[in-house]
C-alpha beads as a LAMMPS data file, in Angstrom:
LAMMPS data file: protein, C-alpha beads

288 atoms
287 bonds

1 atom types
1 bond types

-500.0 500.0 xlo xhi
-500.0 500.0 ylo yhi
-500.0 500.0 zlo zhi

Masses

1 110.0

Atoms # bond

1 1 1 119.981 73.808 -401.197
2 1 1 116.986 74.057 -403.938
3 1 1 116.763 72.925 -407.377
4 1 1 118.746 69.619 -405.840
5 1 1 121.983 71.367 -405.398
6 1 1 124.475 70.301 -402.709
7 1 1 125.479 73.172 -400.177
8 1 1 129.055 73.504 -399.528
9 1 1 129.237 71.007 -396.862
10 1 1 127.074 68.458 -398.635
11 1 1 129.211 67.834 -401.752
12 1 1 131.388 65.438 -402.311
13 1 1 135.021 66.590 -402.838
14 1 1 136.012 64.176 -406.497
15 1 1 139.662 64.803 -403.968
16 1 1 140.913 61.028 -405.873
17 1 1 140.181 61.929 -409.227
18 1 1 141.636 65.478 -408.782
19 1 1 144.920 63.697 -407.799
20 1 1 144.909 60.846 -410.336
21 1 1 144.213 63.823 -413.186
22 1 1 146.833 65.961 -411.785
23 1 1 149.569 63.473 -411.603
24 1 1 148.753 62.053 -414.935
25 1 1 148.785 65.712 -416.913
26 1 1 152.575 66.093 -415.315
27 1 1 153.218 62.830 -416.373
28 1 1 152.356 63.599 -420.089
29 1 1 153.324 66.720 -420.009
30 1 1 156.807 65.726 -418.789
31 1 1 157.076 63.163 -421.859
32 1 1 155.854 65.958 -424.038
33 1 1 158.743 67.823 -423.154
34 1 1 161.027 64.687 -423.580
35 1 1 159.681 64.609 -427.413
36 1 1 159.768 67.823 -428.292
37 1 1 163.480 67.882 -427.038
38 1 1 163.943 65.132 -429.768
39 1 1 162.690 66.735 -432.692
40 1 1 164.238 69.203 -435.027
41 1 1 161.647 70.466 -437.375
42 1 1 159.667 73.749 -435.812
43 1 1 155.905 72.539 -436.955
44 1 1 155.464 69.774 -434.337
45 1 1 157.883 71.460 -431.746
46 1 1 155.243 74.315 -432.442
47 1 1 151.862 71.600 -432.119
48 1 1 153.276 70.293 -429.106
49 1 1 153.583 73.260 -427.460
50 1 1 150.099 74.058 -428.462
51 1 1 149.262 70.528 -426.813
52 1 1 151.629 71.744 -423.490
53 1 1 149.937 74.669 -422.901
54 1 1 146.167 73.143 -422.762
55 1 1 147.857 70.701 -420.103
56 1 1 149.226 73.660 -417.831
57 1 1 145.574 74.998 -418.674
58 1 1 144.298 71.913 -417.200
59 1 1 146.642 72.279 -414.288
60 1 1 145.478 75.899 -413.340
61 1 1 142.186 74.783 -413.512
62 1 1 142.824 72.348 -410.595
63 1 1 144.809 75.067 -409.105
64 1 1 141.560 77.263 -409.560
65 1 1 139.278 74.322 -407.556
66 1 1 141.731 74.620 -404.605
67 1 1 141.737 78.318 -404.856
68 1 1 137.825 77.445 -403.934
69 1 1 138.965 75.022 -401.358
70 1 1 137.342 72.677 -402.836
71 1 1 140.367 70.426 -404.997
72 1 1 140.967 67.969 -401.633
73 1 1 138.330 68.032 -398.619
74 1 1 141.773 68.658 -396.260
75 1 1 142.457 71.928 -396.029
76 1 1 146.520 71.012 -395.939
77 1 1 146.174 69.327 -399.001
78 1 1 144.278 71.938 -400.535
79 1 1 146.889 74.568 -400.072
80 1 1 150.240 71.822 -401.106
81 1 1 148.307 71.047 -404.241
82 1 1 146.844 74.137 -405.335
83 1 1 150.226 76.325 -404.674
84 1 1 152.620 73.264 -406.856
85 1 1 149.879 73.629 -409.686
86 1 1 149.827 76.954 -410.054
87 1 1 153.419 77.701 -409.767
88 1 1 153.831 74.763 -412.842
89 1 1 151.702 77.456 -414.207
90 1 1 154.227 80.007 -412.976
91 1 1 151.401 82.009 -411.013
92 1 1 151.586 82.528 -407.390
93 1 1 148.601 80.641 -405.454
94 1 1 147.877 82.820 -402.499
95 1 1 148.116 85.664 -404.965
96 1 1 145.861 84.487 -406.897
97 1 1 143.281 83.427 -404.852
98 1 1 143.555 87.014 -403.544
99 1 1 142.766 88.489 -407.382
100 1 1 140.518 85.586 -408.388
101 1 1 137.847 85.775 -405.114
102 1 1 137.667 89.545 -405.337
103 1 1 136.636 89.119 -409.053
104 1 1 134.193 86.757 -407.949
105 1 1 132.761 89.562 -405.709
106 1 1 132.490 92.329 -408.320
107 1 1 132.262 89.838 -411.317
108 1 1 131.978 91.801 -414.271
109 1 1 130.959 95.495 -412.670
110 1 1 132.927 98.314 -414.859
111 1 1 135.796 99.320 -412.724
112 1 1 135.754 97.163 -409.600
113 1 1 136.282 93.367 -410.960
114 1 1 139.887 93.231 -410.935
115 1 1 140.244 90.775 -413.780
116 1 1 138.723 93.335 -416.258
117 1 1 142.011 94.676 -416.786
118 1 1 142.904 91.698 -419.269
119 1 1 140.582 91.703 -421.851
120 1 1 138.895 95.371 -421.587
121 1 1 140.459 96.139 -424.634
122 1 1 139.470 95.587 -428.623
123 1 1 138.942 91.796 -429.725
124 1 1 142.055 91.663 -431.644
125 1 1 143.979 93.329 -428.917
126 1 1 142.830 91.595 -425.709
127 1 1 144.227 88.386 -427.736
128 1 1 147.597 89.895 -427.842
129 1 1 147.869 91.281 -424.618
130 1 1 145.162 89.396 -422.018
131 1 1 147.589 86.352 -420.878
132 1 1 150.786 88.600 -420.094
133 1 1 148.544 91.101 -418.051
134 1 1 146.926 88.434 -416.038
135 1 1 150.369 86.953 -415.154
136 1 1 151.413 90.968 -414.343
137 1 1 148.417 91.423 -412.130
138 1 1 149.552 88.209 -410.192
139 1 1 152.781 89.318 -409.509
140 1 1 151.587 92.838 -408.737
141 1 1 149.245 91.007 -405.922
142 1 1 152.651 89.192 -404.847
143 1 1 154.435 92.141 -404.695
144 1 1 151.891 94.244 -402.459
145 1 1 151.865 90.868 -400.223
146 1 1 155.421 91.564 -399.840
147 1 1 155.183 94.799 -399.381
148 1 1 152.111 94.701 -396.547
149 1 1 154.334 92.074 -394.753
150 1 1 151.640 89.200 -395.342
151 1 1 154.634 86.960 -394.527
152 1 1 152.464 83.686 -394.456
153 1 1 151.239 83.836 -398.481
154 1 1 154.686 85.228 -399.425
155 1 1 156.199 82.834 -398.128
156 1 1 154.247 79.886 -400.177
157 1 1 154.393 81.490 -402.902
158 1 1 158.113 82.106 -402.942
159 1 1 158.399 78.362 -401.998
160 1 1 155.918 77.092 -404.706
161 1 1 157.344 79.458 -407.298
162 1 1 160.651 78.193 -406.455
163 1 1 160.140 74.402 -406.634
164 1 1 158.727 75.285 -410.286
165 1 1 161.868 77.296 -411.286
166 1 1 164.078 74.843 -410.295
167 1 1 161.816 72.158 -412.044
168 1 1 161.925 73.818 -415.062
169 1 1 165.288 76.060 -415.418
170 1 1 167.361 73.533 -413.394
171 1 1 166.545 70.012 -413.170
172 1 1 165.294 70.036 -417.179
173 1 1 168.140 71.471 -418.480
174 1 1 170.337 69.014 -415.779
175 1 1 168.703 66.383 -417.663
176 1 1 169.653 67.325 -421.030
177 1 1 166.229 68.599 -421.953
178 1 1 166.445 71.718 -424.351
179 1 1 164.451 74.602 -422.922
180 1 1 164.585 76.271 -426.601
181 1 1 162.488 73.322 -427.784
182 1 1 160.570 72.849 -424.665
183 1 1 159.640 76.534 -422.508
184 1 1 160.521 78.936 -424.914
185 1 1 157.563 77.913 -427.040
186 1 1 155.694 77.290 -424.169
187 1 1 156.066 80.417 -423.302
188 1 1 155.176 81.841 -427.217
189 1 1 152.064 79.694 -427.632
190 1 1 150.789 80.763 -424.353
191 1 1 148.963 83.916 -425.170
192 1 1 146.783 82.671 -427.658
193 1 1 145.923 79.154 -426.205
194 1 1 144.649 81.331 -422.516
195 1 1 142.642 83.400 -425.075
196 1 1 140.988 81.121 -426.858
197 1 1 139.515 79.806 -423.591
198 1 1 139.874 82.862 -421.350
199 1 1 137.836 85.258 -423.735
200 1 1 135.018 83.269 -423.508
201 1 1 134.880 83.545 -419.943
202 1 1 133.432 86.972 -419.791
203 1 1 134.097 89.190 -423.100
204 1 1 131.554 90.292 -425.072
205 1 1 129.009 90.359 -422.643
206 1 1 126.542 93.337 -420.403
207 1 1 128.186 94.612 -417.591
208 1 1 126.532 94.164 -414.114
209 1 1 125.667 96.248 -412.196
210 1 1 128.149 97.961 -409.266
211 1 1 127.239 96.294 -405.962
212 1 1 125.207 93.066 -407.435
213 1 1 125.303 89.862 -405.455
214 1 1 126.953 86.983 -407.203
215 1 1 124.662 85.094 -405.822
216 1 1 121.726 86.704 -408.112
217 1 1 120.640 84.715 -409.949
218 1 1 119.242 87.365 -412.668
219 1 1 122.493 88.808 -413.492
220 1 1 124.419 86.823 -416.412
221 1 1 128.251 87.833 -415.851
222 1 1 129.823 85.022 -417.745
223 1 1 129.315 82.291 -420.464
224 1 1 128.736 78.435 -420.784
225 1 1 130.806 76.992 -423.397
226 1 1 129.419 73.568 -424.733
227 1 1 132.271 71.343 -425.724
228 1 1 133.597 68.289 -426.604
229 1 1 133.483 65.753 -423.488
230 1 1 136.966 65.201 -423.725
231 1 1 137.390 69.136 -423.179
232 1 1 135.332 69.364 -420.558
233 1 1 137.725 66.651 -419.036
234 1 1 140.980 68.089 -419.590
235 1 1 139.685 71.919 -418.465
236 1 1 137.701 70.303 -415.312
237 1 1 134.697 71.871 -417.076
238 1 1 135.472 75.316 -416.573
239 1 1 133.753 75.840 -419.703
240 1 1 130.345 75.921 -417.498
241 1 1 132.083 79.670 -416.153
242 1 1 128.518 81.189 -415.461
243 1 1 127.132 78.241 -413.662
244 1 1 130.342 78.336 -411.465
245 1 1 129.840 81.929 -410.877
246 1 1 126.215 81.553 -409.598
247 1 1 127.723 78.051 -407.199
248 1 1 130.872 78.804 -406.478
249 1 1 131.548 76.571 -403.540
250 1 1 130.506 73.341 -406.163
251 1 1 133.343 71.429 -407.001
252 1 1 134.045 71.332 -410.997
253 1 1 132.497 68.191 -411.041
254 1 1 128.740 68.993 -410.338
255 1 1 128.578 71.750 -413.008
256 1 1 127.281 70.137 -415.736
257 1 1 124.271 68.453 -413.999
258 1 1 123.885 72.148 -412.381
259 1 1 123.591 73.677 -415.539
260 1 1 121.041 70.998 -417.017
261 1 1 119.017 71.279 -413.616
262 1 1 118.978 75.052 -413.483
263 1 1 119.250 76.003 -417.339
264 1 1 115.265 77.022 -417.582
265 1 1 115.131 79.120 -414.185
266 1 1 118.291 81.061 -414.771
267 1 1 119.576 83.322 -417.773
268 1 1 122.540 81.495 -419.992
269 1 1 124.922 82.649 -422.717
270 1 1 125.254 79.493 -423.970
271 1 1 127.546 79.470 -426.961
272 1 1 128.778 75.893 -428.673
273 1 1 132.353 75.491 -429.078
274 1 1 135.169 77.932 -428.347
275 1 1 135.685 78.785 -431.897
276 1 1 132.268 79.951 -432.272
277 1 1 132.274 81.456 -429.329
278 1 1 135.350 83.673 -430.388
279 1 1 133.816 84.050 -433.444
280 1 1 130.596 85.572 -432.294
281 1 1 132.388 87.966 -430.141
282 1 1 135.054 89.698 -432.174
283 1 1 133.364 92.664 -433.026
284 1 1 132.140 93.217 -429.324
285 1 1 133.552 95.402 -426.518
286 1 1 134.264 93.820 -423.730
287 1 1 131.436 95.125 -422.577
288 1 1 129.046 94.112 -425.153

Bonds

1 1 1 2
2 1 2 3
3 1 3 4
4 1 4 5
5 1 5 6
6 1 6 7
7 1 7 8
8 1 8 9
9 1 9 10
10 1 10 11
11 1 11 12
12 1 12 13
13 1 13 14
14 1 14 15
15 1 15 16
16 1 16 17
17 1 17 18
18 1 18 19
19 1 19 20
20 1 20 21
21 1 21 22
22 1 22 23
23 1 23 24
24 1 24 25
25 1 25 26
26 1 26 27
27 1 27 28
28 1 28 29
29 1 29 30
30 1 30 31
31 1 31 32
32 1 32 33
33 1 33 34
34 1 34 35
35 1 35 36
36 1 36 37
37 1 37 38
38 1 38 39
39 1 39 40
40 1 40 41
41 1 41 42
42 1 42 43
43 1 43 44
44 1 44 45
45 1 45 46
46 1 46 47
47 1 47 48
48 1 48 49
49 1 49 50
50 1 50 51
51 1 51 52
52 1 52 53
53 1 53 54
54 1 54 55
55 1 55 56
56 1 56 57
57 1 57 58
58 1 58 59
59 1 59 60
60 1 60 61
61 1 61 62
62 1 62 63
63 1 63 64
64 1 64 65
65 1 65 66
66 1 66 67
67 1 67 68
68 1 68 69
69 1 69 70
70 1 70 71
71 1 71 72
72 1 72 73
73 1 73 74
74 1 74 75
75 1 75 76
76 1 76 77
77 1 77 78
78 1 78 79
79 1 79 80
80 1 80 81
81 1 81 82
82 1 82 83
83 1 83 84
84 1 84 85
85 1 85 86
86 1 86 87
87 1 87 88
88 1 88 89
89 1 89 90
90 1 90 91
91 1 91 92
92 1 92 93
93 1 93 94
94 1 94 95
95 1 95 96
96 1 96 97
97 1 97 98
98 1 98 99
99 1 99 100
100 1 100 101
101 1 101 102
102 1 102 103
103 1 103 104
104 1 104 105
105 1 105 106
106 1 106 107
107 1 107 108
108 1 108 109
109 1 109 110
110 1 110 111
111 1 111 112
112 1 112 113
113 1 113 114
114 1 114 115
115 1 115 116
116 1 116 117
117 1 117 118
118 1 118 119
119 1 119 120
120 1 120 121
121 1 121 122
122 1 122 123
123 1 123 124
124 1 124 125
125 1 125 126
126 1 126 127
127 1 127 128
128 1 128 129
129 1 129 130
130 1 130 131
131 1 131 132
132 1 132 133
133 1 133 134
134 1 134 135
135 1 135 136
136 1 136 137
137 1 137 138
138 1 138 139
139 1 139 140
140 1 140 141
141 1 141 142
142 1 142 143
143 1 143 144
144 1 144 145
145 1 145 146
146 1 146 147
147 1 147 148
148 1 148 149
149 1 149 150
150 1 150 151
151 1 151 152
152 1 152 153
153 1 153 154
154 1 154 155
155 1 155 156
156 1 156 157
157 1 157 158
158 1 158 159
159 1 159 160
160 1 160 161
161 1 161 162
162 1 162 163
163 1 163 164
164 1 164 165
165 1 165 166
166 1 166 167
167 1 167 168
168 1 168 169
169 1 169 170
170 1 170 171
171 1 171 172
172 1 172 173
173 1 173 174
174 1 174 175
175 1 175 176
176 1 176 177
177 1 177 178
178 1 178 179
179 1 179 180
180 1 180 181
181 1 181 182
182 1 182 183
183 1 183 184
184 1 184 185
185 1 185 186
186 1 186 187
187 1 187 188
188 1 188 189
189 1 189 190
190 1 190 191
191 1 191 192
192 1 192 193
193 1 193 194
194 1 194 195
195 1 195 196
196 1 196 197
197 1 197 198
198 1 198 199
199 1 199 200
200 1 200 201
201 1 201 202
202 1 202 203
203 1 203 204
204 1 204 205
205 1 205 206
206 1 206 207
207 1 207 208
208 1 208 209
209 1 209 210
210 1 210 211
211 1 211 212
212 1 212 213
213 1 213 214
214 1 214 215
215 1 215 216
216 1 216 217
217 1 217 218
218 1 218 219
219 1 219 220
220 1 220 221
221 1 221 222
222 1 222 223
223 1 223 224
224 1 224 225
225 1 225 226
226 1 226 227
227 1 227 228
228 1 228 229
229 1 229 230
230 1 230 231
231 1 231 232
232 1 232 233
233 1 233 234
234 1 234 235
235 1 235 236
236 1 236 237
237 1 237 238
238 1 238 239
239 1 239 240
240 1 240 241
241 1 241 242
242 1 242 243
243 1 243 244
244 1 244 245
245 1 245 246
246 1 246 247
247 1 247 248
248 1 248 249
249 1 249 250
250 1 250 251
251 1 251 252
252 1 252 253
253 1 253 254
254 1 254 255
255 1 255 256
256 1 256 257
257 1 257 258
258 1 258 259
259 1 259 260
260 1 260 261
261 1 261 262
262 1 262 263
263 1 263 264
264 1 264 265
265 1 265 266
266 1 266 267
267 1 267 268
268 1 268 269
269 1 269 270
270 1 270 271
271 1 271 272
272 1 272 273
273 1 273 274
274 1 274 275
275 1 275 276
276 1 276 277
277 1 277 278
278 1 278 279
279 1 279 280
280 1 280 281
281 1 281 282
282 1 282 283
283 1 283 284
284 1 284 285
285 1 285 286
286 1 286 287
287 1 287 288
């Protein structure tokens, strides 16, 4: 490749530090949950589960490199990794792949990217509503799976989605851990913590033209968020969205010195810091 990008085949897979980050965010996740199961006051039940819900962000994140294939360099590995991380996430891998390439296809195009349905609606509104219609539009590509008979994804899925259930609605109450202080405001903070990094993903911005190449390197469909470094760590620098849309067979890895190599020969919306971000966008359309 130009510009002194790797092609697909010539990367190398970060396959050791993707494990070593994955195993440590269950780790600390799983003593968040311990703490928060030992506290009684609602304000840092409430901050932890602020806290839990950026690690599951930084789970789906890996779960989004292996939806790329590109998490482990074995394909085997791939698949076992990215369907236990995304059903911690409580989405359904092969699903999700399904949604998450086709939006890659038609990213941003009025009517045919299938992720427009989260946030196509009013700032204040596409906050409320974005996170529980992404997880609907997962389980609406599981469903059709089952329906069409795709028994091979289904059957992951199921499996994946069932480890995770038992995980969480068996083996931590088994253990004496209190799901009131531990999923249920999981589950509440969830909405806004996937906004406040979600949004910035796409909202706010031109649409693109029906039928353009992601590959073109003209159209801008997404953003690149500038954040702290210990951000970009957590969220496996998913924050550079557009320069992942323009490579996206780079592992998350190679992003950052993409974006500094290719940031005067390609259009940016470069905006620093999520809050700003939100802040510069909430009296947009989601098509701005």
């Amino acid at each position: 490749m130009g510009e002194g990008i790797p092609g697909p085949k010539d990367q190398v897979i970060p396959w050791r530090e993707n494990l070593c980050k994955a195993l440590l965010l269950i780790v600390v996740l799983a003593g968040s949950f311990w703490l928060a199961d030992s506290l009684s006051h609602w304000l840092p039940i409430a901050l932890l589960a602020i806290a839990n819900v950026m690690l599951l962000t930084g789970l789906g994140v890996l779960a989004h490199d292996a939806v790329h294939r590109v998490l482990f360099r074995s394909p085997f590995w791939n698949e076992v990794w990215g369907g236990l991380l995304s059903a911690l996430v409580l989405i359904p891998f092969q699903a999700n792949r399904q949604i998450h390439l086709a939006h890659h296809s038609r990213a941003h195009q009025p009517g045919l990217d299938p992720e427009e349905a989260m946030h196509r609606y009013p700032f204040p509104v596409a906050v409320a509503i974005g996170a529980p219609i992404g997880v609907a539009i997962n389980y609406r590509q599981f469903l059709m799976n089952v329906l069409n008979r795709r028994a091979g994804r289904v059957m992951q899925d199921t499996l994946f989605l069932a480890i995770a259930g038992a995980i969480y609605f068996l083996l931590m109450p088994a253990l004496g851990i209190s799901l009131a202080a531990t999923i249920v405001p999981v589950l509440a903070a969830f909405p806004l913590v996937f906004a406040f990094r979600a949004l910035s993903d796409h909202y706010g911005l031109p649409a693109v033209p029906h039928g353009a190449r992601e590959e073109d390197r003209h159209n801008v469909t997404g953003r690149v968020v500038l954040t702290p470094r210990w951000l970009e760590w957590l969220w496996s620098h998913v924050n550079y969205h557009e320069v992942h849309h323009k490579y996206p067979w780079l592992a998350h890895t190679y992003l950052p010195q993409v974006f500094a190599a290719t940031r005067d020969k390609h259009p940016y919306a470069v905006a620093r810091g999520y809050w700003r971000s939100l802040f510069n966008m909430r009296r947009r359309a989601y098509y701005g």
